[in-house]
C-alpha positions in Angstrom: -4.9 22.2 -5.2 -7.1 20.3 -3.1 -5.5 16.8 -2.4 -6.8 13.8 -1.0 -4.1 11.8 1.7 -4.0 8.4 2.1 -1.7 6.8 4.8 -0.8 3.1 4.9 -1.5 1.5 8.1 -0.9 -2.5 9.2 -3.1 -1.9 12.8 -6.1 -0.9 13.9 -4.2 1.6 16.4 -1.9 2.8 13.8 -5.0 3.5 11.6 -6.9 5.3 14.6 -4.0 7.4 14.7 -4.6 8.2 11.2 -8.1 8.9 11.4 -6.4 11.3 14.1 -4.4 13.3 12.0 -6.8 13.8 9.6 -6.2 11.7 7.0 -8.7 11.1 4.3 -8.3 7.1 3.2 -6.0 4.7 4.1 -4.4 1.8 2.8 -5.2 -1.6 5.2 -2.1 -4.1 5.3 -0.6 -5.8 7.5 2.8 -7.0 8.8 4.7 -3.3 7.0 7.8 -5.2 7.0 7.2 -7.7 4.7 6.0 -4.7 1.9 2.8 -5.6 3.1 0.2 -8.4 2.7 -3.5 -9.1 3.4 -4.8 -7.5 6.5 -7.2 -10.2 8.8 -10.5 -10.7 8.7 -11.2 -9.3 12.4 -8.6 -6.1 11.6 -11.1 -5.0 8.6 -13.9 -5.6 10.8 -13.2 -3.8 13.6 -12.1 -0.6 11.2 -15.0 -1.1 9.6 -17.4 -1.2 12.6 -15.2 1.4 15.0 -13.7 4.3 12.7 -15.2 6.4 10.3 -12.0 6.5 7.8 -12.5 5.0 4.4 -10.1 2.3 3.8 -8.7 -0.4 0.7 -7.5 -3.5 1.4 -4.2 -5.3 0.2 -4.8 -8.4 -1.4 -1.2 -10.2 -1.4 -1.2 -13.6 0.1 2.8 -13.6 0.9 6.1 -11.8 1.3 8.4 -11.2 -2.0 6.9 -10.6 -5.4 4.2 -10.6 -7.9 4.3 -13.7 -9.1 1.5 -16.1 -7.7 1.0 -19.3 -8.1 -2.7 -21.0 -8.6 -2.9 -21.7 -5.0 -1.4 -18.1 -4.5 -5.0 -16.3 -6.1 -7.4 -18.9 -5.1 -6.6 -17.9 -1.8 -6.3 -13.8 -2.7 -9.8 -14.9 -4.5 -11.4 -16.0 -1.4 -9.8 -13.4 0.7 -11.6 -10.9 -1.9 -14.8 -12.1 -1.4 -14.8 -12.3 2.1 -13.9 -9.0 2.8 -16.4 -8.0 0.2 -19.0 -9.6 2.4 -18.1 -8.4 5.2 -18.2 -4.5 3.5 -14.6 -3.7 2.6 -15.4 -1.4 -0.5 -12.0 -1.5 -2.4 -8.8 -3.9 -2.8 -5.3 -2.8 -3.3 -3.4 -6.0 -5.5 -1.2 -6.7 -8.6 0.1 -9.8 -10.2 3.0 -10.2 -12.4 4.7 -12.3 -14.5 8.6 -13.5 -14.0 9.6 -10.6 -15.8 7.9 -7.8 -14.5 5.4 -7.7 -16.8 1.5 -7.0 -16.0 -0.2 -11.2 -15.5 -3.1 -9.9 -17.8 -4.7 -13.3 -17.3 -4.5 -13.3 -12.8 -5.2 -10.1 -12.1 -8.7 -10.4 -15.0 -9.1 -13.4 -12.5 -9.1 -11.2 -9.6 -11.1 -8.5 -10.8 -14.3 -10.8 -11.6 -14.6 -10.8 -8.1 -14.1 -7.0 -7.1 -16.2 -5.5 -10.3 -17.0 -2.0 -10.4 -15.1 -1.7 -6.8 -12.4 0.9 -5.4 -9.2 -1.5 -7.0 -6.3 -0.3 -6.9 -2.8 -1.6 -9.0 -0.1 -1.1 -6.3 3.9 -0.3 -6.8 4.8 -3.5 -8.4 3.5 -1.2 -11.2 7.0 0.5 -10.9 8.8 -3.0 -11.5 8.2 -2.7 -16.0 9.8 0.2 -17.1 7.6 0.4 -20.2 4.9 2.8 -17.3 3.0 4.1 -20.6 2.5 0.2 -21.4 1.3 -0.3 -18.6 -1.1 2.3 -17.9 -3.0 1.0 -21.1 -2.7 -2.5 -19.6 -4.9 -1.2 -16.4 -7.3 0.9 -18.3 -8.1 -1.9 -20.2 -8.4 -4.5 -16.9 -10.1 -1.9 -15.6 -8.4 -0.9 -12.4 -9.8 2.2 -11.0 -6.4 3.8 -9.8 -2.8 2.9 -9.5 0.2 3.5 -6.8 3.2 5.1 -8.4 6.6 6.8 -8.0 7.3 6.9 -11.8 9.4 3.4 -12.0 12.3 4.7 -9.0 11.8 5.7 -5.6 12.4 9.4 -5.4 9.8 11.4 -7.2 12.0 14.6 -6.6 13.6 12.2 -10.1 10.4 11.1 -11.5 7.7 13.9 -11.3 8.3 14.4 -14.8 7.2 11.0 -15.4 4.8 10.9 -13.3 3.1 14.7 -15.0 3.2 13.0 -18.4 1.7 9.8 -17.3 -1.0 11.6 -15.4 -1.8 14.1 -18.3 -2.4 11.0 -21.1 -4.3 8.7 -19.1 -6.2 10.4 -15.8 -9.4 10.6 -17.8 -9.4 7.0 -17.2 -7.5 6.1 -14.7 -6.8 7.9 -11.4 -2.5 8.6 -9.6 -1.6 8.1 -6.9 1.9 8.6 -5.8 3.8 7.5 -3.0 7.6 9.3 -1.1 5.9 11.7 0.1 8.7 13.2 3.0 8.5 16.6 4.9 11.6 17.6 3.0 10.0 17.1 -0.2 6.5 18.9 0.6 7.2 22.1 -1.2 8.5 20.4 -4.1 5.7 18.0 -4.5 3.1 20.7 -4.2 4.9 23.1 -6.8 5.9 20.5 -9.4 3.6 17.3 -9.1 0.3 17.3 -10.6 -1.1 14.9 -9.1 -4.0 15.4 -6.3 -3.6 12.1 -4.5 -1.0 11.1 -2.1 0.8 8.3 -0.3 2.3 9.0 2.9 4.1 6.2 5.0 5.0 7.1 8.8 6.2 4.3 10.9 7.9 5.1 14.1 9.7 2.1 15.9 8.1 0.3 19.5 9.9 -2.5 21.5 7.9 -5.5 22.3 10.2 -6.8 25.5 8.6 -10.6 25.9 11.3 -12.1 23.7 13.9 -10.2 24.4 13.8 -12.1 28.0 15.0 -15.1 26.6 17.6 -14.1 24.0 18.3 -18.1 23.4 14.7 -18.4 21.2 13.8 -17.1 18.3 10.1 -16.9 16.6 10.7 -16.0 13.2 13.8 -16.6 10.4 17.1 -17.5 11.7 18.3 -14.2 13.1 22.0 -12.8 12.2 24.0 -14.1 14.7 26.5 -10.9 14.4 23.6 -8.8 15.9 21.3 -9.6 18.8 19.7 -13.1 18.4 16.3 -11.6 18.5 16.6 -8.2 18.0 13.9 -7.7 14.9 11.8 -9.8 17.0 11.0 -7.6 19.5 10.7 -4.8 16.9 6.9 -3.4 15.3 5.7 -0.1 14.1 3.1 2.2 14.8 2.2 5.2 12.6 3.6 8.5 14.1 1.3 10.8 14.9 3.2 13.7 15.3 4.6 13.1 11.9 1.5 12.7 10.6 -0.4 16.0 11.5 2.8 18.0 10.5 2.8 16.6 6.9 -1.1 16.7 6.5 -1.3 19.9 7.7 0.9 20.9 5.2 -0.8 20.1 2.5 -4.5 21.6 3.6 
């Protein structure tokens, strides 16, 4: 099976590196510890205009979940159209509604403005267990692929899932599905039907600036059990290494 590899990146170095490693597509975010959100203006331009690896943008305009307010897609709207401008060629979003449930109504809101684009649903797919539901829900909103681990986080659980899923409805609507692990590589590739992946590879770098002054903090109101600013000086870059072992393993 040939597969096509998409890592998630929230930097233009972290998505250099994945370029790097070969990677064929990548998902654009930024900040990875939030669960991503919307990647700037001048980050999508300088992919764009530097590397030669495709790329689709998140569209999320905060931390949390699926459920936007007004304000919440009028600024995911705008955010849409000017990275269409500018020559982003696919979006990665998904709204909700309090329970779970696909927003029919937001994300046909969203879509008018990304027609006939590479638009992706993301995990919050995964949140409503009804995933055949669903899948009908996109096909008819007219998403061109959705993110999926078959409604749990281990797909060594959910492959099953996944394979039913993928045989019913990938005439009309591409997989794609995320945990991919070293671990689980032999497993995936003798038991998963689908073609597309989702690899995530984060290894952890020290910023040391505000860790010279342990009395400030920049963010939240750190745990004062731990060191005041310890997540502060914390970010992630995608690990190379890691990533050319796990690619390689699947050419």
């Amino acid at each position: 099976m040939k597969y096509t590899l998409e890592v998630c990146t929230d930097s233009f170095e972290s998505t250099l590196i994945a370029q790097r490693a070969g990677a064929d597509r990548v998902e654009l975010i930024a900040s990875t510890v939030l669960g991503g959100i919307t990647p700037s203006y001048g980050l999508c331009k300088k992919v764009l205009n530097e590397l030669d690896i495709p790329f689709v943008a998140m569209i999320r305009p905060r931390q949390a979940g699926f459920s936007y307010s007004k304000y919440d897609l009028d600024v995911m709207k705008e955010d849409i159209i000017a990275l269409k401008e500018l020559g982003v060629k696919g979006f990665v979003f998904g709204s909700l509604n309090d329970d779970g449930s696909i927003n029919m109504k937001a994300n046909e809101y969203l879509l008018k403005y990304c027609e006939d684009m590479d638009n992706v649903f993301h995990r919050a797919f995964d949140i409503d267990p009804d995933l055949e539901g669903n899948c009908k829900k996109l096909i008819d909103l007219g998403f061109k692929r959705v993110l999926t681990k078959g409604g749990d986080n281990k797909i060594t659980d959910t492959y099953k899932i996944i394979n039913s899923l993928y045989k019913k409805y990938h005439d009309k609507l591409e997989f794609i599905t995320g945990g991919v692990r070293e671990n689980n590589v032999d497993f995936i590739k003798e038991n998963l039907l689908v073609n597309q992946l989702h690899i995530s590879s984060n290894k952890v770098c020290i910023d040391k600036s505000t860790l010279a002054n342990d009395k400030l903090y920049f963010g939240t109101n750190p745990n004062e059990d731990t060191n005041p600013n310890e997540d502060e000086g914390t970010y992630y870059l995608a690990d190379e290494d890691y990533l050319k072992r796990i690619i390689k393993s699947f050419r």
